[in-house]
C-alpha positions in Angstrom: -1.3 11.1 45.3 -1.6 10.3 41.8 -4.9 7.9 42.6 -6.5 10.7 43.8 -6.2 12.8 40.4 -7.3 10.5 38.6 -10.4 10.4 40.6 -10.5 14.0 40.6 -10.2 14.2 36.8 -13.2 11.3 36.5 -15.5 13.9 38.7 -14.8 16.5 36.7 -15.2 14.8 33.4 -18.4 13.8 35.1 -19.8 16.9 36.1 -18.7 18.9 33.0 -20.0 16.8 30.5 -23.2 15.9 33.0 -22.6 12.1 32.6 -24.1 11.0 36.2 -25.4 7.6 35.2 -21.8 6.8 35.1 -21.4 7.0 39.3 -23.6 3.6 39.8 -21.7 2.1 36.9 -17.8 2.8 38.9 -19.3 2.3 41.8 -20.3 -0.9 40.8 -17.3 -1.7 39.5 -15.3 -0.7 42.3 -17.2 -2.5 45.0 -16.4 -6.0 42.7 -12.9 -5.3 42.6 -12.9 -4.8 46.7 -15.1 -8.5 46.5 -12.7 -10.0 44.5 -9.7 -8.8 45.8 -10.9 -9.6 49.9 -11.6 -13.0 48.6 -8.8 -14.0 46.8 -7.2 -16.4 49.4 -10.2 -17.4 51.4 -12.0 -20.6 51.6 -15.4 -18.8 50.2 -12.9 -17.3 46.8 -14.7 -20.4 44.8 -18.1 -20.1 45.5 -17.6 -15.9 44.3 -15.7 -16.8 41.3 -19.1 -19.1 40.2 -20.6 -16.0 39.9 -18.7 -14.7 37.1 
């Protein structure tokens, strides 16, 4: 439950202050973390962490 208020409180810091160029930025972000953390113990896990 607390996850999910600190999402909420992102979107409303968001919309309030009109800072939408910051949704491609977290999504970004976000969609790494679910890369890196799907490949951590697979045989491909050295080939992704090349890339950074």
């Amino acid at each position: 439950m607390a996850k999910l208020s600190v999402l909420r409180e992102m979107w409303e810091f968001i919309r309030l202050h009109k800072k939408y160029w910051l949704i491609p930025v977290i999504v970004v972000l976000l969609l790494v973390g679910v890369l890196l953390f799907l490949t951590e113990g697979s045989a491909i896990a050295p080939f992704i962490y090349t890339l950074f």
